[in-house]
MARZA-518105 format. One record per residue (C-alpha): residue number from 1; residue in three letters; x, y negated, z. Coordinates in nm, 3 decimals. Each point is the difference from the previous one (the first is absolute). Layout:
> nr,rest,east,north,up
> NUM,ALA,X,Y,Z
...
//
This chain:
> nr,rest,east,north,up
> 1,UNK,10.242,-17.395,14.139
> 2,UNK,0.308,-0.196,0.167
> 3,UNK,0.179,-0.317,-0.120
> 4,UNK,0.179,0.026,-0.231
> 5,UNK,0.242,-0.183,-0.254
> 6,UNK,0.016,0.126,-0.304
> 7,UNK,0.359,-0.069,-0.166
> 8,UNK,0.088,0.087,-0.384
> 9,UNK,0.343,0.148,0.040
> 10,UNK,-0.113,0.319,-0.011
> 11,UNK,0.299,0.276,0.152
> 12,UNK,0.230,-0.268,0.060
> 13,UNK,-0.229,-0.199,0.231
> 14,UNK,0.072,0.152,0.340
> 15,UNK,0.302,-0.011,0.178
> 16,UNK,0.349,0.114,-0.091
> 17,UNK,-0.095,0.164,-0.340
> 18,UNK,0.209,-0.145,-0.346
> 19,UNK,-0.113,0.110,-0.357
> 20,UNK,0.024,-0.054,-0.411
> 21,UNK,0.004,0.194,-0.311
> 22,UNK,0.281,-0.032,-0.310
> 23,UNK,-0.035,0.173,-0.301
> 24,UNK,0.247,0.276,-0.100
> 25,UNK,-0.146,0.108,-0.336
> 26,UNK,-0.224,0.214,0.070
> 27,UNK,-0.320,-0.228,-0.174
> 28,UNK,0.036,-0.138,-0.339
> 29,UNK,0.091,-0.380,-0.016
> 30,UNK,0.164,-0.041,0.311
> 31,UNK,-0.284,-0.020,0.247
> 32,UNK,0.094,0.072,0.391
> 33,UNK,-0.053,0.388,0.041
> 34,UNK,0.181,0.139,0.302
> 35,UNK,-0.072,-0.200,0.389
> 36,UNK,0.144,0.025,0.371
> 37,UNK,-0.157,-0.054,0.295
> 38,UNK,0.244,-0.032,0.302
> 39,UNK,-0.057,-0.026,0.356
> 40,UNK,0.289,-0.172,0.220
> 41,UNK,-0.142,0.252,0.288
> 42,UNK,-0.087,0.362,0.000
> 43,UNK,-0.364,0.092,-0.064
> 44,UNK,-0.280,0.243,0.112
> 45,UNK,-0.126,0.159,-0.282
> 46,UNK,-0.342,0.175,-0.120
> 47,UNK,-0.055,0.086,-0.362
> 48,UNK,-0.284,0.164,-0.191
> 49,UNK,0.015,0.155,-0.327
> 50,UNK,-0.181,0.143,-0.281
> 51,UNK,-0.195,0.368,-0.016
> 52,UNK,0.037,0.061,-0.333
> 53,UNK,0.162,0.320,-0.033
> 54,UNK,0.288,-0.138,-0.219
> 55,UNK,0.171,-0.281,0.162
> 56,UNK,0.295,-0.247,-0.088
> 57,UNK,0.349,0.102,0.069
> 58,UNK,0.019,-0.324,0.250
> 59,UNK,-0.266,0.164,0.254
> 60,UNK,0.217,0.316,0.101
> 61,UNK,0.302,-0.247,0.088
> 62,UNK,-0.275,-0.219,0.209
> 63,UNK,-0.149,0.293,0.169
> 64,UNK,0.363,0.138,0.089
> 65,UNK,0.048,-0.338,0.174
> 66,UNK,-0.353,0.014,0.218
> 67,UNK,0.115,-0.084,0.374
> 68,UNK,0.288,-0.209,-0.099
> 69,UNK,0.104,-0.336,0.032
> 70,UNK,-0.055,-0.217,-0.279
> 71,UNK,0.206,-0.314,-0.126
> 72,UNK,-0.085,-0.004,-0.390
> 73,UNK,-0.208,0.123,-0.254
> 74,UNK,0.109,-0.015,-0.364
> 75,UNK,-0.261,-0.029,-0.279
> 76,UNK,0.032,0.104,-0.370
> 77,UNK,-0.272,-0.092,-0.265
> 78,UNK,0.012,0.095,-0.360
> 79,UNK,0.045,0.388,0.065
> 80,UNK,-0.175,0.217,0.279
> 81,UNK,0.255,0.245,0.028
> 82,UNK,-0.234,0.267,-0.019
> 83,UNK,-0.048,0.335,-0.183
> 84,UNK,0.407,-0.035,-0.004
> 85,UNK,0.116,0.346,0.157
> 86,UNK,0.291,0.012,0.201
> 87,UNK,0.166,-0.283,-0.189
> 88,UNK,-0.269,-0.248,0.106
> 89,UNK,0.062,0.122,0.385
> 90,UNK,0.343,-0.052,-0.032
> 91,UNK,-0.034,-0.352,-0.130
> 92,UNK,-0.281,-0.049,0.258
> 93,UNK,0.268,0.062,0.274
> 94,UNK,0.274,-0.211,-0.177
> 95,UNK,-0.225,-0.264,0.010
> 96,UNK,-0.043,0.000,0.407
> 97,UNK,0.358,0.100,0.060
> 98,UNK,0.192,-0.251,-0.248
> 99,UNK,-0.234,-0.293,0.176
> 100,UNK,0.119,0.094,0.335
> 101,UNK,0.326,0.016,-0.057
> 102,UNK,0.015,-0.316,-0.171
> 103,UNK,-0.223,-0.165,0.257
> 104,UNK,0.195,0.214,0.273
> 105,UNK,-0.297,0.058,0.180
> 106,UNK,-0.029,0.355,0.192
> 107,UNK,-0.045,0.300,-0.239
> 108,UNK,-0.384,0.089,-0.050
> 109,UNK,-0.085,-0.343,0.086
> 110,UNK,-0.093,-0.113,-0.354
> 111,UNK,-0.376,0.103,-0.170
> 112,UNK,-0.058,0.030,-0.348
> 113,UNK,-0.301,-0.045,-0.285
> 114,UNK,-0.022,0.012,-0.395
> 115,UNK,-0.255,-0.103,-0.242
> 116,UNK,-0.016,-0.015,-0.337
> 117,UNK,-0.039,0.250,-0.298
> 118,UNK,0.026,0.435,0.120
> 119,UNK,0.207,0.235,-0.160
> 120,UNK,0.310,-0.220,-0.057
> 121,UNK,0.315,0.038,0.202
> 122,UNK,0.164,-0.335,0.093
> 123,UNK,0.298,-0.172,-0.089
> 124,UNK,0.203,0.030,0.285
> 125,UNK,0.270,-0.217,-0.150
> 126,UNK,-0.293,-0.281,-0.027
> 127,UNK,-0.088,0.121,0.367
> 128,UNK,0.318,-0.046,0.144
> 129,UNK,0.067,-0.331,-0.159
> 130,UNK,-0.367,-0.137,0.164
> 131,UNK,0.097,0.114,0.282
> 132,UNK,0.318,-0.152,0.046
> 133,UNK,-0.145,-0.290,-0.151
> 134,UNK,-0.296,-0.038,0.293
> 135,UNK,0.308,0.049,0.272
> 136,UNK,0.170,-0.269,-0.128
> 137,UNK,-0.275,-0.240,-0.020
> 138,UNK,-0.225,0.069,0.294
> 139,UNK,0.231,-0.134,0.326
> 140,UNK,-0.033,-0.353,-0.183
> 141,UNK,-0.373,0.023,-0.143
> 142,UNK,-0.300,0.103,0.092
> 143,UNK,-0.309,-0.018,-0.272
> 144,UNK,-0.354,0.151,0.035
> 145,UNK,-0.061,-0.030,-0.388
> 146,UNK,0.317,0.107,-0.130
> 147,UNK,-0.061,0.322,0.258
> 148,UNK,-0.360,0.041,-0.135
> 149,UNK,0.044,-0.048,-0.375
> 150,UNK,0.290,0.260,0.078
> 151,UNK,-0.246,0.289,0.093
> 152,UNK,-0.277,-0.094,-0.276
> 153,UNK,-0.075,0.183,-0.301
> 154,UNK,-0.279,-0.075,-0.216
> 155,UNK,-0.165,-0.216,0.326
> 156,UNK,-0.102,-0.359,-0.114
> 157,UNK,0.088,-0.179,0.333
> 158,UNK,0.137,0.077,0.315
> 159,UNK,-0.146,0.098,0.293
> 160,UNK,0.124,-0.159,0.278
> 161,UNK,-0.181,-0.027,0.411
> 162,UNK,0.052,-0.079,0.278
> 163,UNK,-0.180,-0.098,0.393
> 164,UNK,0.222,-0.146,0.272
> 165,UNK,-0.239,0.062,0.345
> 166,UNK,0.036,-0.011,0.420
> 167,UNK,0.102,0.345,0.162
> 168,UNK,-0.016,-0.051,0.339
> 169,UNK,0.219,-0.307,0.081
> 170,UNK,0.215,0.075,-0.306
> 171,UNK,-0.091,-0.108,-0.425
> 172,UNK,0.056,0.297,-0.247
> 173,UNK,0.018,0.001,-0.348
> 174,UNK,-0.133,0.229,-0.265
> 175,UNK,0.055,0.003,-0.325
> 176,UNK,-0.059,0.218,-0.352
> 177,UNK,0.106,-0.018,-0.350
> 178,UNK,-0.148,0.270,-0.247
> 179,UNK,0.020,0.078,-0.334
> 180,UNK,-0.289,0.226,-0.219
> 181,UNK,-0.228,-0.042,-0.235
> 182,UNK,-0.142,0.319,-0.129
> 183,UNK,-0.004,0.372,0.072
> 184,UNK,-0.131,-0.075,0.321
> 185,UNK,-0.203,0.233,0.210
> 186,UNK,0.218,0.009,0.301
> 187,UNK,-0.025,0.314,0.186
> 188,UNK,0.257,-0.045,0.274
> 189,UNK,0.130,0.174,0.268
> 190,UNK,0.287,0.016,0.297
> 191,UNK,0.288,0.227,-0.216
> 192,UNK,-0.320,-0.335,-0.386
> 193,UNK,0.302,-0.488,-1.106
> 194,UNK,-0.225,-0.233,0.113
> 195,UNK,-0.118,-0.122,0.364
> 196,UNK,0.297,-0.043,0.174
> 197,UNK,-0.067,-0.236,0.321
> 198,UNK,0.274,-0.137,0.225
> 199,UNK,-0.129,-0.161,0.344
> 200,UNK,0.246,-0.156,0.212
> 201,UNK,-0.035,-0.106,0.382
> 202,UNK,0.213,-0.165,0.269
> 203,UNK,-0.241,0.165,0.258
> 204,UNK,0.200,0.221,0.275
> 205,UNK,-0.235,0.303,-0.044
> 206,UNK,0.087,0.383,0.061
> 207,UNK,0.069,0.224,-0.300
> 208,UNK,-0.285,0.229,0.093
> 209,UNK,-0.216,-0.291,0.050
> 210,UNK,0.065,-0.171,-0.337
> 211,UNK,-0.077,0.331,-0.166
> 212,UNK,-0.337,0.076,0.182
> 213,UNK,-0.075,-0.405,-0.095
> 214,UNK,0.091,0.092,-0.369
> 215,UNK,-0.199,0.319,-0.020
> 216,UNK,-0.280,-0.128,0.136
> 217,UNK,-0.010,-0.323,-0.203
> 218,UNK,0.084,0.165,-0.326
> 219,UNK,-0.387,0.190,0.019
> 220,UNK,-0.236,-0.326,-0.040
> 221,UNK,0.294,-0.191,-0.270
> 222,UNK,0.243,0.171,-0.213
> 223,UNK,-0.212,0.329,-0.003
> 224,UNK,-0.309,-0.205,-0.088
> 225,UNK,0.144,-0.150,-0.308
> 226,UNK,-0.117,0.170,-0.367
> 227,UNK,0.104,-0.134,-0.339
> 228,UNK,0.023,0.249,-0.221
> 229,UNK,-0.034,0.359,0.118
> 230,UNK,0.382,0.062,-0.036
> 231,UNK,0.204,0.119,0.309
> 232,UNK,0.389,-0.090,-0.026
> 233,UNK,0.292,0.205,0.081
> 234,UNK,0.165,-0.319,0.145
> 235,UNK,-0.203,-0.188,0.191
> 236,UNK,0.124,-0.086,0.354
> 237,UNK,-0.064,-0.191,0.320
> 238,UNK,0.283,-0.116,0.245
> 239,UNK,-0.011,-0.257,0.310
> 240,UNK,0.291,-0.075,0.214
> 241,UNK,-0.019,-0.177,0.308
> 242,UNK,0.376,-0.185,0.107
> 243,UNK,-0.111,-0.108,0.320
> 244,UNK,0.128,-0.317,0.011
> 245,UNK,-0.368,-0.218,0.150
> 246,UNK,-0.007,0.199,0.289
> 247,UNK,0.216,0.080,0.285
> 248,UNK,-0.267,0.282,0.170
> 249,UNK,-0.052,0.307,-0.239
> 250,UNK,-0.377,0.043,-0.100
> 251,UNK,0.011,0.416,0.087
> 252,UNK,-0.319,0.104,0.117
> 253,UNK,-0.334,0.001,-0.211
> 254,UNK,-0.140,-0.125,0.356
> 255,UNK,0.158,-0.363,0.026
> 256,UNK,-0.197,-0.307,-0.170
> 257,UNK,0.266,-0.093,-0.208
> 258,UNK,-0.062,0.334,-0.229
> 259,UNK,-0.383,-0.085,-0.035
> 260,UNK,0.188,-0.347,-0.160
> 261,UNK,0.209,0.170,-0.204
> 262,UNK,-0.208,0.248,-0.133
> 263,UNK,-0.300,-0.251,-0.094
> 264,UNK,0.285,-0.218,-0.201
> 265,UNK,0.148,0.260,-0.160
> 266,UNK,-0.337,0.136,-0.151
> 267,UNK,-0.068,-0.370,-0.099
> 268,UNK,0.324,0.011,-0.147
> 269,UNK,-0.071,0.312,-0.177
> 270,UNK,-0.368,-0.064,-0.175
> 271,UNK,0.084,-0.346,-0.078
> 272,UNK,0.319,0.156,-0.204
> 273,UNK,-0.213,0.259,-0.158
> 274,UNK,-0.253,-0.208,-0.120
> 275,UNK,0.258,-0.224,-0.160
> 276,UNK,0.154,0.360,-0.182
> 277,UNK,-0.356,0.057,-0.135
> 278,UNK,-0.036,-0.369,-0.130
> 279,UNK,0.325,-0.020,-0.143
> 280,UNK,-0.076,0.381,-0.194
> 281,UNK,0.079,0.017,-0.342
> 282,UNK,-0.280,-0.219,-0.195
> 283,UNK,-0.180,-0.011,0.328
> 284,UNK,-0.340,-0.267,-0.008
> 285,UNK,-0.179,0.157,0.241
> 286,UNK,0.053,0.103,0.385
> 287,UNK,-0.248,0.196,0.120
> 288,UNK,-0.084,0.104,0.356
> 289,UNK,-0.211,0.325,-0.099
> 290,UNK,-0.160,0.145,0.353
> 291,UNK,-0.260,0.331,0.028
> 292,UNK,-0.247,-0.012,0.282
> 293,UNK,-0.260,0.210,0.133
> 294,UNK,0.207,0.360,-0.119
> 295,UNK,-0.073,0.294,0.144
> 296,UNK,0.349,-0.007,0.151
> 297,UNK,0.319,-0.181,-0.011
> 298,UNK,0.163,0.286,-0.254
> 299,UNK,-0.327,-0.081,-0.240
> 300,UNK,0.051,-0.375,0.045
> 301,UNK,0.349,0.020,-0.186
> 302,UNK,-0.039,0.291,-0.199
> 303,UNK,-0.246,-0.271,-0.202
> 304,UNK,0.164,-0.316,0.085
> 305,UNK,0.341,0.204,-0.152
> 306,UNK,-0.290,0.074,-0.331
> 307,UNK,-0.079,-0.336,-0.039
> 308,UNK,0.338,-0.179,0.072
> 309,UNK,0.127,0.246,-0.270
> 310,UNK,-0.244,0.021,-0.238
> 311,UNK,0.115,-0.226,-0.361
> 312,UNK,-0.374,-0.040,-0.060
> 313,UNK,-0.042,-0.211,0.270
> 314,UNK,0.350,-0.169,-0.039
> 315,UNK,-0.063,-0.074,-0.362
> 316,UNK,-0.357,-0.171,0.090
> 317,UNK,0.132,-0.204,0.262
> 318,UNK,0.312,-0.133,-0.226
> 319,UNK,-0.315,-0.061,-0.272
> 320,UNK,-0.210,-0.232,0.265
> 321,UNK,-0.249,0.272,0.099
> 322,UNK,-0.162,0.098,0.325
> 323,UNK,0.127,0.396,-0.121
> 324,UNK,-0.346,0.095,0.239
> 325,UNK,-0.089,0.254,-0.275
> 326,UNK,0.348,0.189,-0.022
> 327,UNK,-0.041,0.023,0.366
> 328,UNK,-0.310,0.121,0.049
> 329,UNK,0.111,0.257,-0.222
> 330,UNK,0.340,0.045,0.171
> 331,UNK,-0.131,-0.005,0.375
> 332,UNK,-0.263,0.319,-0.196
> 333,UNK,0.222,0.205,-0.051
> 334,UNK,0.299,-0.056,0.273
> 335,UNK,-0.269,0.023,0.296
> 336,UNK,-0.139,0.329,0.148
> 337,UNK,-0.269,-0.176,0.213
> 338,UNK,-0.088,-0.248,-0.267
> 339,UNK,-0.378,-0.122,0.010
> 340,UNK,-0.061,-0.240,-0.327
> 341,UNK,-0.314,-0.153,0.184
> 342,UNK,0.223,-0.082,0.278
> 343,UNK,0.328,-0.197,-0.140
> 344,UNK,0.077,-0.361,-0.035
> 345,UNK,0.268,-0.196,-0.162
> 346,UNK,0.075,-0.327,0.067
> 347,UNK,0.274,-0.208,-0.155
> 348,UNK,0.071,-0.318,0.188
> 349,UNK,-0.320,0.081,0.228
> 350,UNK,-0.224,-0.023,-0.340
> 351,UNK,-0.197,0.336,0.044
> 352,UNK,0.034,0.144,-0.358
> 353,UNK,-0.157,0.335,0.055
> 354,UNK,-0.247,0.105,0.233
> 355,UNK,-0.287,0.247,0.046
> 356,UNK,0.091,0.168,-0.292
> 357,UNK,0.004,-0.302,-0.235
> 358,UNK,0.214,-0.276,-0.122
> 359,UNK,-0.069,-0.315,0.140
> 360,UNK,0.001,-0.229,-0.316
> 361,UNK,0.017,-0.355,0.234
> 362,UNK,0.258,0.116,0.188
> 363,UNK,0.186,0.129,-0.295
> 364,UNK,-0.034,-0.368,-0.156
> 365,UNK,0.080,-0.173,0.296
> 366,UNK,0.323,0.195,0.061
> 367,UNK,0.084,-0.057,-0.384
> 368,UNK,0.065,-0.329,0.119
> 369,UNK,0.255,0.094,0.233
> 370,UNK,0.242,0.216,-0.202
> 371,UNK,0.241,-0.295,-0.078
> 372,UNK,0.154,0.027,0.365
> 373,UNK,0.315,0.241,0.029
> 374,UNK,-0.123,0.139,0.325
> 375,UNK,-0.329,0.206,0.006
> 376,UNK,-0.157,0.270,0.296
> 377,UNK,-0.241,0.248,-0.160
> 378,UNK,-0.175,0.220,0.292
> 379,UNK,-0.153,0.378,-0.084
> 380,UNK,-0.188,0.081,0.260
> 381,UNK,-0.170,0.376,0.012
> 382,UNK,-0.202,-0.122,0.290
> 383,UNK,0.014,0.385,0.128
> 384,UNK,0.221,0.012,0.293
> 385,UNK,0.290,-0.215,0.125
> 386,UNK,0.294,0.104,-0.202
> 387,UNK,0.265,-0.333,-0.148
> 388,UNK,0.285,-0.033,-0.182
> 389,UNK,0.147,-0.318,-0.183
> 390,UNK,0.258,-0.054,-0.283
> 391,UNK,0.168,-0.247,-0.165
> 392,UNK,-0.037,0.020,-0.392
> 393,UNK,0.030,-0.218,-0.301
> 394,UNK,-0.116,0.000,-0.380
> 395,UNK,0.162,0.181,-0.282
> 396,UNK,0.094,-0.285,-0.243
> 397,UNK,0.177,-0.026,-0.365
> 398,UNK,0.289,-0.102,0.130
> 399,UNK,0.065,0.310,0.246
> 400,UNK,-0.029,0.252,-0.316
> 401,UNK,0.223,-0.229,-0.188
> 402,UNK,0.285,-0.042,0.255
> 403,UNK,-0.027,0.353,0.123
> 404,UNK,0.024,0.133,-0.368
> 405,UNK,0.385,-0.145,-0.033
> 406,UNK,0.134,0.109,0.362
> 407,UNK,0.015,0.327,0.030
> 408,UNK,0.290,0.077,-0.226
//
């Protein structure tokens, strides 16, 4: 890995890049729930959204702007905007368009996101008024946790990141602010209520590069990431790049400096995952679930998908169990190739099942070691050389208890 610094700003720690969050009435009580994020210089753009086959009204004004020049992106919590119709695409686009021309920035140049509760269409009067509210304030402040508390919904703390490292003879900046906390199981793609992620970078990097770096980064973080079997309509991924570290464009996949890049922005991106899994709804557990020894790689995550998903095995670990029994049984009847004589499980390197049996020291020993948040439990098939890896969490009181008042 290179040197690094690692700064807490989050989006507003590279160059040239101003943002904060006001509330507009959107929440109950008056907390912040609509943010800008303003670049003084153009940006190069790449974006990922969300497969799911109904998607918030935001995405379709984002994809319409793919190739453009971006100065701003305006973020809404308390409402997704989504299962809206027509009306909610309208608003959508009134949201982009009224920020530009208040900012008079170029038309097209201004990105937008929701979050919050579907089915609702928004106050646009309460809209309108944040927006002309964030105009007003942003040329004379600039505040990472009014921004984030701006785009949170039911999140518990912010999530905030960012690495300042040499390119070449020049120091970039990148930075990330997220907000999610459950239905999480990212499945995101170029053209990708809850995971919305914001990266920011004062790299000078082409638009085709930043996209390839995104795509490619997005496989072994954000679509590693499991909490609760749920697939939003809203979730969304955008980096812009101003420029403003470096006077020689990074355009070729060839040249050092991309190698850089790339290995900081994937750094970037797990360390800001595994933050959105600790910081899940009731989360006490983060668990880094791999499958070895699969047949093949499809096998591998077919069970490590089982597992990750199963609320047997998220219920025992939230209880202070090892869970090796529920996946035995799990990793039984997920696997095609599956051998009982041949698996092991090993939580925290204690082997808990082996040769066909439990292995009651082991399971003792790593009794021991539940107290820790972080945890690795291994399934290996030992029958070919097939992997995959997640990151997962427990299924706690708390989750069924806030998830039980949100939805309406």
């Amino acid at each position: 890995m290179v040197d690094i610094l690692h700064l807490e700003e989050g989006v507003l720690s590279p160059q040239g890049f101003r943002g904060t969050g006001v509330s507009c009435g959107l929440k109950n009580g008056g907390s912040k729930d609509i943010s800008l994020l303003l670049s003084e210089a153009p940006c190069n753009t790449a974006m990922a959204f969300t497969k799911n086959n109904i998607q918030g009204a935001h995405i379709a004004i984002d994809k319409a702007r793919v190739g453009k020049k971006c100065r701003a992106i305006l973020i809404n919590s308390g409402n997704a905007n989504c299962l809206t119709g027509q009306e909610g695409l309208d608003n959508a686009r009134f949201m982009a368009e009224e920020t530009e021309k208040l900012l008079d920035i170029p038309s097209k140049s201004c990105l937008i996101a929701s979050t919050g509760v579907i089915g609702r269409q928004l106050n646009m009067t309460r809209i309108k008024y944040g927006i002309e509210r964030l105009v007003n304030v942003i040329p004379n402040e600039t505040n990472i946790r009014h921004f984030s508390s701006g785009i949170m919904t039911t999140d518990t703390r912010q999530k905030n990141i960012a690495y300042q490292v040499k390119i070449g003879k020049d120091t970039v900046t990148l930075g990330a602010t997220a907000k999610g906390d459950s239905m999480i199981k990212p499945s995101l793609e170029t053209m990708h209520a809850t995971l919305l992620i914001f990266i920011t970078t004062d790299a000078n990097i082409s638009p085709n590069l930043l996209q390839k770096a995104l795509d490619y980064c997005i496989k072994n973080s954000f679509n590693r990431m499991s909490i609760d079997n749920d697939l939003s309509p809203n979730d969304s991924v955008f980096i812009v790049a101003n420029g403003l570290a470096q006077e020689e464009i990074i355009s070729s996949k060839d040249d050092p400096r991309y190698e850089v890049f790339l290995e900081v922005l994937e750094f970037l991106m797990i360390n800001i995952a595994k933050q959105l899994i600790k910081q899940g709804l009731g989360v006490t557990k983060l668990v880094h679930l791999e499958v070895v020894g699969a047949e093949n790689d499809e096998e591998a995550e077919k069970i490590v998908r089982a597992v990750s998903e199963s609320y047997q095995v998220k219920t025992a670990l939230h209880g202070q169990k090892t869970a090796w029994q529920k996946i035995v049984n799990t990793v039984a009847n997920t696997s095609d190739s599956f051998e009982l004589d041949k698996l092991t499980i090993s939580y925290n390197k204690n082997v808990l099942f082996e040769n066909g049996m439990p292995n009651a020291a082991s399971i003792v020993s790593a009794l021991g070691d539940m107290s820790s948040i972080d945890c690795t439990i291994e399934i290996n098939l030992n029958s070919a050389t097939g992997t995959a890896f997640l990151w997962t969490c427990d299924l706690t009181h708390d989750y069924v208890k806030i998830n039980s008042f949100i939805n309406e």
